[in-house]
N, CA and C atoms as an extended XYZ file, in Angstrom:
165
Properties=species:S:1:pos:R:3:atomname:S:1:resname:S:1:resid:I:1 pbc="F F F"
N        -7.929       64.572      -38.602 N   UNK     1
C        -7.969       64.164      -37.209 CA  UNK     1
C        -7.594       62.692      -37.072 C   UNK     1
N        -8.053       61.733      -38.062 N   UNK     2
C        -8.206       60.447      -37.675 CA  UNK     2
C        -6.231       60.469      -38.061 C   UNK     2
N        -5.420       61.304      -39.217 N   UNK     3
C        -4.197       60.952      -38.725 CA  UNK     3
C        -3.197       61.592      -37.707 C   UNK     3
N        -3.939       62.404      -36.953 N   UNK     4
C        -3.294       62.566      -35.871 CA  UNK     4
C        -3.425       61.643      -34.554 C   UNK     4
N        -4.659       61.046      -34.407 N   UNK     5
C        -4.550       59.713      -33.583 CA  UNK     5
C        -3.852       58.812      -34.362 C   UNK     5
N        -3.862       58.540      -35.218 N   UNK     6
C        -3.140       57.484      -36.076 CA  UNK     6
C        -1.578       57.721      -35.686 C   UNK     6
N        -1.060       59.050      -35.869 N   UNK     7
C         0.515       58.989      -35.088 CA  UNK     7
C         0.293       59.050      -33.744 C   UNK     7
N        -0.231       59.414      -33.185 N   UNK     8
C        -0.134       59.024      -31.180 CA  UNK     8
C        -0.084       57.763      -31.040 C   UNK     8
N        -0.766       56.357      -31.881 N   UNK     9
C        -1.141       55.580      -31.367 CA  UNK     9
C         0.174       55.016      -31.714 C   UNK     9
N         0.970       55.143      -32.818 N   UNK    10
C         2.196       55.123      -33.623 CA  UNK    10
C         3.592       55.360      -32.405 C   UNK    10
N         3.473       56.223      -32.076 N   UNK    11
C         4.233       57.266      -30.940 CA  UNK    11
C         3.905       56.818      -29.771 C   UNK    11
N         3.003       56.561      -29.151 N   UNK    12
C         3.118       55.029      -28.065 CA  UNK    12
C         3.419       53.765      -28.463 C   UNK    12
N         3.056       53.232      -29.490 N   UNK    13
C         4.260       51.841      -29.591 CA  UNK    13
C         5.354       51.755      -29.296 C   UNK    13
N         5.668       52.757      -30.120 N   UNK    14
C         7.420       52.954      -30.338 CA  UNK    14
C         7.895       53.467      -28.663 C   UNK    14
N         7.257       54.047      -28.334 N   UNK    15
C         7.302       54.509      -26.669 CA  UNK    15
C         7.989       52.870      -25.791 C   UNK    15
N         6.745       52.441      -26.263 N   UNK    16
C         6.653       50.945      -25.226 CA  UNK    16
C         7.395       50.236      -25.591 C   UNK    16
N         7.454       49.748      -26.988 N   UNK    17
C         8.049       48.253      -27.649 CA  UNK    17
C         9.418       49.041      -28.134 C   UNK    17
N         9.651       49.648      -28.818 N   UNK    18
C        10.877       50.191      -29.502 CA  UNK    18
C        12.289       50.925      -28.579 C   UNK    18
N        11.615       51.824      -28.166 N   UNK    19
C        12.799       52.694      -27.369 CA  UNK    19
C        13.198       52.123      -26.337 C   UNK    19
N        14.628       52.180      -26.266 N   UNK    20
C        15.454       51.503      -24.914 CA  UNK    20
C        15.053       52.224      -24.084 C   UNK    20
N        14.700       51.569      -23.154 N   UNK    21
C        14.722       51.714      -20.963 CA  UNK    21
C        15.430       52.176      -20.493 C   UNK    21
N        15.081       53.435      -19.949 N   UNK    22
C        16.634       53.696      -18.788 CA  UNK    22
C        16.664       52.486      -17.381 C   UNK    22
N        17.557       52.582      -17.191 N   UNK    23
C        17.724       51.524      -16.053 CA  UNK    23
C        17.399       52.369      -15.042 C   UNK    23
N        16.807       53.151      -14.805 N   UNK    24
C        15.984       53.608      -13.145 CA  UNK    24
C        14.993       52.878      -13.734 C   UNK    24
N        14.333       52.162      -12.517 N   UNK    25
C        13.145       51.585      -12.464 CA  UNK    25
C        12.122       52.519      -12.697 C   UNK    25
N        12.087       53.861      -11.496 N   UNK    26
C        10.827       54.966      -11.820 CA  UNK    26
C        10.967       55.297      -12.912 C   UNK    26
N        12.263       55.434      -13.567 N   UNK    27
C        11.832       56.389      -14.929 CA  UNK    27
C        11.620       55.445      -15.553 C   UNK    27
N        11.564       54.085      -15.636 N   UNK    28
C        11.464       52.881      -17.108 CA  UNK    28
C         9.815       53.022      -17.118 C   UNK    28
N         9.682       53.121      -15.458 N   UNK    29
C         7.848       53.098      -15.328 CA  UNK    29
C         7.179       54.136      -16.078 C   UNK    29
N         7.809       55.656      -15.322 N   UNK    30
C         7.222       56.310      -16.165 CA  UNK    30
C         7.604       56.546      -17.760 C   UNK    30
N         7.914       56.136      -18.496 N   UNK    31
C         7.948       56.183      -19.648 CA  UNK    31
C         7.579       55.421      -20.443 C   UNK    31
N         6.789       54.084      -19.514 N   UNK    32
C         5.698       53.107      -20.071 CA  UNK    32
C         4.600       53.741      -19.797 C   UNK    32
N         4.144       54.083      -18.926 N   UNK    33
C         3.191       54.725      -18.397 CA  UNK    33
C         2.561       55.850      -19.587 C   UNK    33
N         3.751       56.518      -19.475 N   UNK    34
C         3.355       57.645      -21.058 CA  UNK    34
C         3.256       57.358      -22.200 C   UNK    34
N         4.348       56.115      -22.444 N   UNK    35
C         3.450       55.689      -23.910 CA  UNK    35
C         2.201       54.543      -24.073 C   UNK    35
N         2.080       54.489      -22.494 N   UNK    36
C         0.467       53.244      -22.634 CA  UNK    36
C        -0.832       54.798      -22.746 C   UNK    36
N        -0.507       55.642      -22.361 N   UNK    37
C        -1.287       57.413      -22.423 CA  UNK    37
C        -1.216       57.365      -23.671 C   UNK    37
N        -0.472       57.537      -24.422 N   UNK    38
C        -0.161       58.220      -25.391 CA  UNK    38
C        -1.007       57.095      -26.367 C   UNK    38
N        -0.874       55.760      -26.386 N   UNK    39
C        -1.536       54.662      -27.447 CA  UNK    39
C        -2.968       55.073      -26.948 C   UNK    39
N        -3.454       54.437      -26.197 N   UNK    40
C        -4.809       54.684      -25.735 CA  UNK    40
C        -5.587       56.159      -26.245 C   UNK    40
N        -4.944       57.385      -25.877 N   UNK    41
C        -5.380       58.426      -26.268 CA  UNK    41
C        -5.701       58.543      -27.847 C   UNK    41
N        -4.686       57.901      -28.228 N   UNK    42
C        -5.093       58.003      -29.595 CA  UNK    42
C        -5.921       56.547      -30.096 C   UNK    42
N        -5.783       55.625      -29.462 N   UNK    43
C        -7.180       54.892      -29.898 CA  UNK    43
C        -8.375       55.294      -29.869 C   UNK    43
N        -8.425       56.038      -28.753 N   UNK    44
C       -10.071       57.118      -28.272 CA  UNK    44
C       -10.262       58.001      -28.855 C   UNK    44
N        -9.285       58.739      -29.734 N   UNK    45
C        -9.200       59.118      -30.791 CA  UNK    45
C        -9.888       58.875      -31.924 C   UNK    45
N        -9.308       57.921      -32.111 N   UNK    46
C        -9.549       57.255      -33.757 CA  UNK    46
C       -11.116       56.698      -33.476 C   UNK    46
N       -11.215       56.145      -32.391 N   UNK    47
C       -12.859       55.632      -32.184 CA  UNK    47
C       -13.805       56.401      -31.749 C   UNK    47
N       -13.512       58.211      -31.548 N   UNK    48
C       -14.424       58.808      -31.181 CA  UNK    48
C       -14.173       59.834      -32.911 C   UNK    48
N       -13.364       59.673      -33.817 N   UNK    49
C       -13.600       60.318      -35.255 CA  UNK    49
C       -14.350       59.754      -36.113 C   UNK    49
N       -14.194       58.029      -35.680 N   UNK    50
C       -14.763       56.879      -36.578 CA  UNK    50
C       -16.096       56.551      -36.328 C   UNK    50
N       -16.698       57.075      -35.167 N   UNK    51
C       -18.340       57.109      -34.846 CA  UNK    51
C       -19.117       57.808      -34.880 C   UNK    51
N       -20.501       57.405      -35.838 N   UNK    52
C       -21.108       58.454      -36.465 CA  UNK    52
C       -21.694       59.493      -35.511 C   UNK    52
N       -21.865       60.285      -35.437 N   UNK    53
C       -22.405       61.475      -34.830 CA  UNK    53
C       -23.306       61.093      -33.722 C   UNK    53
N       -23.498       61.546      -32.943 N   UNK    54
C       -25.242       61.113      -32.438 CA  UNK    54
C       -26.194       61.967      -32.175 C   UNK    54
N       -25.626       63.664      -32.797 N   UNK    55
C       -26.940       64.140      -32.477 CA  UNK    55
C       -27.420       64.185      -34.055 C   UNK    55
């Protein structure tokens, strides 16, 4: 589990910082938008595999 958040969080970088922009504004948005989803999800990820139990 912890490396499947480990590639989402991987797979939103590259979303945000790496891959060229289309020049529509809506679509540049949404496709930041999905990879700021996509990092996050898998940080909540990794920090809800990495914390011990609580019951």
């Amino acid at each position: 589990m912890t490396g499947i958040c480990f590639l989402a969080m991987m797979g939103g970088l590259f979303v945000l910082g790496l891959m060229p922009q289309p020049k529509d504004k809506q679509l540049a948005l949404a496709a930041q938008c999905g990879g700021g989803v996509l990092f996050a999800t898998g940080l909540l990820g990794l920090a809800w595999t990495l914390a011990p139990p609580l019951a």
